[in-house]
C-alpha positions as CSV (number, residue, x, y, z in Angstrom):
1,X,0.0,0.0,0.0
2,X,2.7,2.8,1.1
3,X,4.8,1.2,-1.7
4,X,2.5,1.9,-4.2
5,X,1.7,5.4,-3.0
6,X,4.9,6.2,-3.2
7,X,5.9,5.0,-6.5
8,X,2.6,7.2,-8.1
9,X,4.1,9.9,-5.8
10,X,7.3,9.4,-8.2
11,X,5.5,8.8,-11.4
12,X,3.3,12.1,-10.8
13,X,6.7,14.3,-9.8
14,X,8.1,12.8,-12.6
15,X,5.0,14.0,-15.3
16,X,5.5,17.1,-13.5
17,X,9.1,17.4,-14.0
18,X,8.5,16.6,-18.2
19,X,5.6,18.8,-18.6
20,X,7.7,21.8,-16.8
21,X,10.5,21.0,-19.1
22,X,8.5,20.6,-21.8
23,X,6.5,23.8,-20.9
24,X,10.1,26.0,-20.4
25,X,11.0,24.3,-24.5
26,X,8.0,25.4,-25.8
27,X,8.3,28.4,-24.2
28,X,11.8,29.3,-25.1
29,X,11.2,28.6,-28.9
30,X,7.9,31.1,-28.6
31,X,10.7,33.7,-27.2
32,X,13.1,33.3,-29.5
33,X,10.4,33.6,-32.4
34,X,8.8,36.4,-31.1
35,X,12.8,38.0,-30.6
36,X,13.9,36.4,-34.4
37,X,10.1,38.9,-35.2
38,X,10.5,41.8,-33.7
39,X,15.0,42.1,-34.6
40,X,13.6,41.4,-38.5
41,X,10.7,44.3,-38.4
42,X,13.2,46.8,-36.8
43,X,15.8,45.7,-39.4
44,X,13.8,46.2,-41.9
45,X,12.7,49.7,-40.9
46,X,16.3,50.6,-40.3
47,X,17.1,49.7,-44.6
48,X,13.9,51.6,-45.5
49,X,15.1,54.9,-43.3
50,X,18.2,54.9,-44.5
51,X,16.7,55.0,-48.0
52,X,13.6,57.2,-47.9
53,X,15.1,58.8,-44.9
54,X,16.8,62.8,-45.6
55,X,19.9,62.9,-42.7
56,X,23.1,64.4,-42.3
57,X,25.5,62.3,-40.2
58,X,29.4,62.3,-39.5
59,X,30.7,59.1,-39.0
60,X,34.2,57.4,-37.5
61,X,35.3,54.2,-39.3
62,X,38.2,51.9,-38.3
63,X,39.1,48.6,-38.0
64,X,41.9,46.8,-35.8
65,X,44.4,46.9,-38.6
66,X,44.0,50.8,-39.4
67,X,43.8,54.4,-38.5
68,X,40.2,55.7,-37.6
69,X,38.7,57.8,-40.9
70,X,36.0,60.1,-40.6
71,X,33.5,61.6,-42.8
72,X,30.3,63.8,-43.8
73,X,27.4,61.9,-45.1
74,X,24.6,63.7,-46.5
75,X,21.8,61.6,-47.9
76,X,18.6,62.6,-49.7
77,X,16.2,60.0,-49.8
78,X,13.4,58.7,-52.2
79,X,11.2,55.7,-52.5
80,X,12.4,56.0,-56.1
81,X,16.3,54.7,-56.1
82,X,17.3,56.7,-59.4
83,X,16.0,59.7,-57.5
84,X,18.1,59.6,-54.3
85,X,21.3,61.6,-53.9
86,X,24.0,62.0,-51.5
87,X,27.4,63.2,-51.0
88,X,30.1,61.6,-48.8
89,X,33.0,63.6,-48.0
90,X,36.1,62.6,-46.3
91,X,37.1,64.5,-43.3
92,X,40.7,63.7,-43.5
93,X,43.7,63.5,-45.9
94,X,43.4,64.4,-49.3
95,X,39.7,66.0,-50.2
96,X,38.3,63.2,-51.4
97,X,34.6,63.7,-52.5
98,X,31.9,60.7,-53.7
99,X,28.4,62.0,-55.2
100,X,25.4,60.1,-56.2
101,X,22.8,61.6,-58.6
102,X,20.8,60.0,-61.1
103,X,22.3,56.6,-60.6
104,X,25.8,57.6,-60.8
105,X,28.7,57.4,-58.4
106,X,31.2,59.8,-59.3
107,X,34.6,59.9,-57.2
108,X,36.6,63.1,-57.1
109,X,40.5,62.4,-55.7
110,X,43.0,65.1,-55.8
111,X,45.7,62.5,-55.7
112,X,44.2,60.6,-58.9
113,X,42.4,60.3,-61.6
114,X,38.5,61.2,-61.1
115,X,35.8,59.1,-62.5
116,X,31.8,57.7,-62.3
117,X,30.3,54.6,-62.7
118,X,26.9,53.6,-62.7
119,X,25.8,52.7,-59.0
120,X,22.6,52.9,-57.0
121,X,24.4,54.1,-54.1
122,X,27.5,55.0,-52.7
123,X,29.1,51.6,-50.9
124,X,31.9,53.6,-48.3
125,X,29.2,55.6,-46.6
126,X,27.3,52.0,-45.1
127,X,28.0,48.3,-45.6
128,X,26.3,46.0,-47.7
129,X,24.3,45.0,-44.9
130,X,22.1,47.3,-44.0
131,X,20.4,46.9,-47.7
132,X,18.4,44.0,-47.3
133,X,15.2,42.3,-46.9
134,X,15.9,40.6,-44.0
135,X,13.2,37.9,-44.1
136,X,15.3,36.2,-46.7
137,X,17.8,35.8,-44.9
138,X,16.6,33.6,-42.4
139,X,18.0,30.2,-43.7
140,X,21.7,31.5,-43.3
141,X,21.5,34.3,-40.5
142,X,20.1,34.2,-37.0
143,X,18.7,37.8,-35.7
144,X,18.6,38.3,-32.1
145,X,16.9,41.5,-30.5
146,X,19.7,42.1,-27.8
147,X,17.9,45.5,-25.6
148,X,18.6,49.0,-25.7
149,X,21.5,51.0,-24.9
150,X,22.8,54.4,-26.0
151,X,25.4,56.0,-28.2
152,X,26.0,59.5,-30.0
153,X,23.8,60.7,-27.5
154,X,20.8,59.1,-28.8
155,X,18.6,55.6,-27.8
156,X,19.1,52.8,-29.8
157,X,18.2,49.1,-29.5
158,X,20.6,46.2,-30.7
159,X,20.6,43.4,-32.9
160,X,23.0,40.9,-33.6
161,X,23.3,39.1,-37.1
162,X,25.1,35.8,-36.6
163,X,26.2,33.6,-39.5
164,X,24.9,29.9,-39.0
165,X,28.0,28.6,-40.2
166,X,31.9,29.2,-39.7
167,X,32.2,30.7,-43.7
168,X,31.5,34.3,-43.3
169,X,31.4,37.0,-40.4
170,X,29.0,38.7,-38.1
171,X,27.1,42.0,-37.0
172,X,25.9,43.7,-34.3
173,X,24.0,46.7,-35.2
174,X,22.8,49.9,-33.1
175,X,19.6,51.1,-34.7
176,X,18.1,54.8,-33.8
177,X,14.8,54.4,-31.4
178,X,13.4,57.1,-33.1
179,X,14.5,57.3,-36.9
180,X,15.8,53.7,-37.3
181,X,19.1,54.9,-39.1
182,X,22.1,53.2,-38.1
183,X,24.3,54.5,-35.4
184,X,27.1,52.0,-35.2
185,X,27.7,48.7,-37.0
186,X,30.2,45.9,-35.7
187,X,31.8,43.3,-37.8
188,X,32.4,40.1,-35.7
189,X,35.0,37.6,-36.6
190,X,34.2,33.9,-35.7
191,X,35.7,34.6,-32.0
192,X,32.9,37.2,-31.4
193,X,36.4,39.7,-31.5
194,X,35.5,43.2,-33.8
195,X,37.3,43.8,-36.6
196,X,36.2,46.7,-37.9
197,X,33.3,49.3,-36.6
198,X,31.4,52.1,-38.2
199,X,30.3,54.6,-35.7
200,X,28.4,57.6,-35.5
201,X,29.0,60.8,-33.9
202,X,26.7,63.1,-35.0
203,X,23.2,63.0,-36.2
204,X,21.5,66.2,-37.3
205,X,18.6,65.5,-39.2
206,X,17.5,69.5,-39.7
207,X,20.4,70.1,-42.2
208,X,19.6,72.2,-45.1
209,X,18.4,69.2,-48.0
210,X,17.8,72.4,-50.7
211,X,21.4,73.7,-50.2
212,X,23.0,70.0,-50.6
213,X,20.7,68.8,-53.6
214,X,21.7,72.8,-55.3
215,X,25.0,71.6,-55.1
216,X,25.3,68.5,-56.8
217,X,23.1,69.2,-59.2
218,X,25.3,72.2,-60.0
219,X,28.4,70.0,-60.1
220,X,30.4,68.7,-63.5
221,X,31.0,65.3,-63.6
222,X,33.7,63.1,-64.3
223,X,33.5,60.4,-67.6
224,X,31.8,57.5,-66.9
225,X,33.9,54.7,-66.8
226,X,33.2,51.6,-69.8
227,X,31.9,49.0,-68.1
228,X,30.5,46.0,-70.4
229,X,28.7,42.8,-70.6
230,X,31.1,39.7,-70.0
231,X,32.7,38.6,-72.1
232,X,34.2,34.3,-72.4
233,X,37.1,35.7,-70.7
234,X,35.6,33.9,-67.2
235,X,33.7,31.1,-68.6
236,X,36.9,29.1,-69.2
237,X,36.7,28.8,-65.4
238,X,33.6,28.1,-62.9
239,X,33.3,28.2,-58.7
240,X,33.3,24.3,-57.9
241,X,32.1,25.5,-54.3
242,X,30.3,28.7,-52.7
243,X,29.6,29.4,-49.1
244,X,25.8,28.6,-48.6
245,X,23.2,31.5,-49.8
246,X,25.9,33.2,-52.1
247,X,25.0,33.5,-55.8
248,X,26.6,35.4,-59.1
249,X,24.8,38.6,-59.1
250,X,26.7,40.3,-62.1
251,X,29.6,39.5,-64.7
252,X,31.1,42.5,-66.7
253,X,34.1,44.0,-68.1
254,X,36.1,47.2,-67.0
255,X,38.3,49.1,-68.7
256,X,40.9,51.0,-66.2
257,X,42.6,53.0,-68.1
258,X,44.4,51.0,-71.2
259,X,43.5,47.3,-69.1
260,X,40.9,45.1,-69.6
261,X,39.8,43.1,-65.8
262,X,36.8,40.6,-66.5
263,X,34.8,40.7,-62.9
264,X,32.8,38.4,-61.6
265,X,30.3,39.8,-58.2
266,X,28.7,37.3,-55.8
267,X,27.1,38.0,-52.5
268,X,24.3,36.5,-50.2
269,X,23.1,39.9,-49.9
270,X,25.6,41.0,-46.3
271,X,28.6,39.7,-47.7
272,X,30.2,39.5,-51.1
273,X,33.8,39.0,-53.1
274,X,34.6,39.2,-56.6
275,X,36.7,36.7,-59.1
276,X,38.6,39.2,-61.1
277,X,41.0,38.1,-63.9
278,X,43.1,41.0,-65.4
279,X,43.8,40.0,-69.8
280,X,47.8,40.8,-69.1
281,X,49.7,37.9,-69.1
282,X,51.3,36.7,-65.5
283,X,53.3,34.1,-63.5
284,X,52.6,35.5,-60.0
285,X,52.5,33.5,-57.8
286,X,50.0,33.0,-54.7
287,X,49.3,35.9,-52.6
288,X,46.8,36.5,-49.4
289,X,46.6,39.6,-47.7
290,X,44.3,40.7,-44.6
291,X,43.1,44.5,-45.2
292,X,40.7,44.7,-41.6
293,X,37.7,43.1,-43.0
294,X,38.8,42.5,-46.4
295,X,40.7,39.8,-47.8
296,X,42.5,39.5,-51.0
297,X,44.4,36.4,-52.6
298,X,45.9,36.8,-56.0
299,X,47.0,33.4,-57.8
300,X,47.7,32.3,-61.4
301,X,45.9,30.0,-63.5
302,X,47.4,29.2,-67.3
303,X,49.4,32.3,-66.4
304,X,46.2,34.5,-65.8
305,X,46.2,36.8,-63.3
306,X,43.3,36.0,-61.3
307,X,42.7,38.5,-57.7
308,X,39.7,37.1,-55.6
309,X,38.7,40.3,-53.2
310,X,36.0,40.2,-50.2
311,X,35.1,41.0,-46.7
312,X,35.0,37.3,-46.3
313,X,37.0,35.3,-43.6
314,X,40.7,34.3,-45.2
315,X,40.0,30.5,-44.8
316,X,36.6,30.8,-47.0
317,X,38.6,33.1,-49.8
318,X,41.0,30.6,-50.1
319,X,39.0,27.7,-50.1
320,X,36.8,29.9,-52.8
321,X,40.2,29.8,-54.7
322,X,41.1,26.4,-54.6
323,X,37.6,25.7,-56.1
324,X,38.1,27.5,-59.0
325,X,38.2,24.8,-61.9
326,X,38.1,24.8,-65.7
327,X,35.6,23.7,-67.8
């Protein structure tokens, strides 16, 4: 009689004890959906704001292998993409200007030669990142909502992008409480260590749009540089292996100034790198070199000079090399 109580004393402790753990699961995974929901919706706002959004912002960029560089950003934003303009202007060194309007990128360097290409925006003021629909990217990124903090004086909530697999790198990104732009942006490599931040210092959002849009639309613009269709140049060779979510967005040709580089882009929309192979003839032999987040290797196939250039991890550019395979 006691015996038996006692065991249906152990057997209902022991339901309990499953139906608590399963409870505290179920639980959990609602959490973490709900979090995964709310760090996609404020992600999203924070790419349409810095679209649509009119802002002037200075910002400090650096990673561990560099000096800090600063600059201006002023952005004028559309729904419409060909109508958006900005101007980036480096605070620093030579008086380096970039200017968007009507599609173009145009880059003016005292130090070289200026020139435009056609470009939706300009790719030094924010990171590939931040341009995204971040629903798709669920089967390669996890989002975590990580609480609120504060920087350039203003509220901000974080969220952390973290790459499901050990091929590419990491974010964590401070987004504006009030006007979702983006107030700093870590890159994380796979120790969780930064390697290279974007920051910003100043927001002021009632600069003078009229006097910015006057100027560049008073402003002569460089030549636009050729930049064609492919060529066969790069089907002699294919990518036997790419990280998981990367794809060829675009294949062209560019002629800098008397040589001819067929480029091939692919990204997974946060991260990309290019297969470049330049038509002079070379015997160089295998190169690698770290540049804070970006990583170039140069190697030589059937004495083709072939650079591959991304802010990709060094072990996933090489292995990217070493799957490079004719046809």
């Amino acid at each position: 009689m006691n015996c038996s109580y006692y065991l249906n004393k152990l057997k209902i402790k022991q339901s309990i004890k499953f139906i608590i753990t399963l409870f505290l699961l179920l639980f959990t995974f609602t959490a973490y959906a709900e979090n995964t929901d709310k760090a996609l919706e404020l992600l999203n706002s924070m790419h349409k704001a810095v679209k649509t959004s009119n802002y002037q912002i200075h910002l400090l960029s650096q990673d561990k292998d560099q000096y800090a560089t600063t600059y201006e950003y002023s952005h004028l934003g559309s729904e419409k993409q060909d109508d958006i303009k900005a101007q980036l202007l480096y605070l620093e060194g030579p008086a380096k200007e970039i200017i968007l309007n009507n599609g173009i990128t145009s880059y003016f360097q005292p130090d070289s030669a200026s020139f435009s290409i056609t470009s939706p925006r300009i790719t030094e003021a924010f990171p590939d990142v931040i341009y995204n629909d971040f629903s798709q990217l669920v089967d390669i990124y996890d989002f975590i909502l990580l609480g609120k903090t504060r920087t350039a004086n203003r509220s901000a909530q974080l969220v952390k992008i973290i790459a499901k697999d050990k091929d590419r790198y990491s974010y964590i990104i401070w987004i504006d409480d009030e006007n979702y732009l983006p107030l700093r942006i870590d890159l994380l490599d796979q120790n969780g260590e930064i390697i290279g931040q974007q920051k910003v210092v100043d927001l002021d959002e009632k600069f003078d749009p009229k006097e910015i849009k006057e100027y560049i639309d008073s402003r002569n613009y460089p030549i636009l540089l050729s930049i064609e269709k492919q060529n066969d140049i790069l089907d002699v060779w294919h990518l036997a292996w790419l990280p998981k979510g990367f794809k060829e967005i675009a294949a062209y040709n560019v002629n800098f100034y008397n040589s001819d580089i067929a480029t091939k882009l692919f990204s997974d929309g946060v991260f990309s790198f290019t297969v470049n192979v330049s038509s002079e003839q070379s015997n160089q032999l295998n190169q690698l070199i770290m540049q804070g987040d970006r990583t170039i290797f140069s190697t030589n196939i059937n004495n083709k000079n072939i650079i591959i250039i991304g802010n990709l991890p060094k072990v996933t550019i090489e292995r990217i090399a070493q799957n490079i395979v004719e046809k």
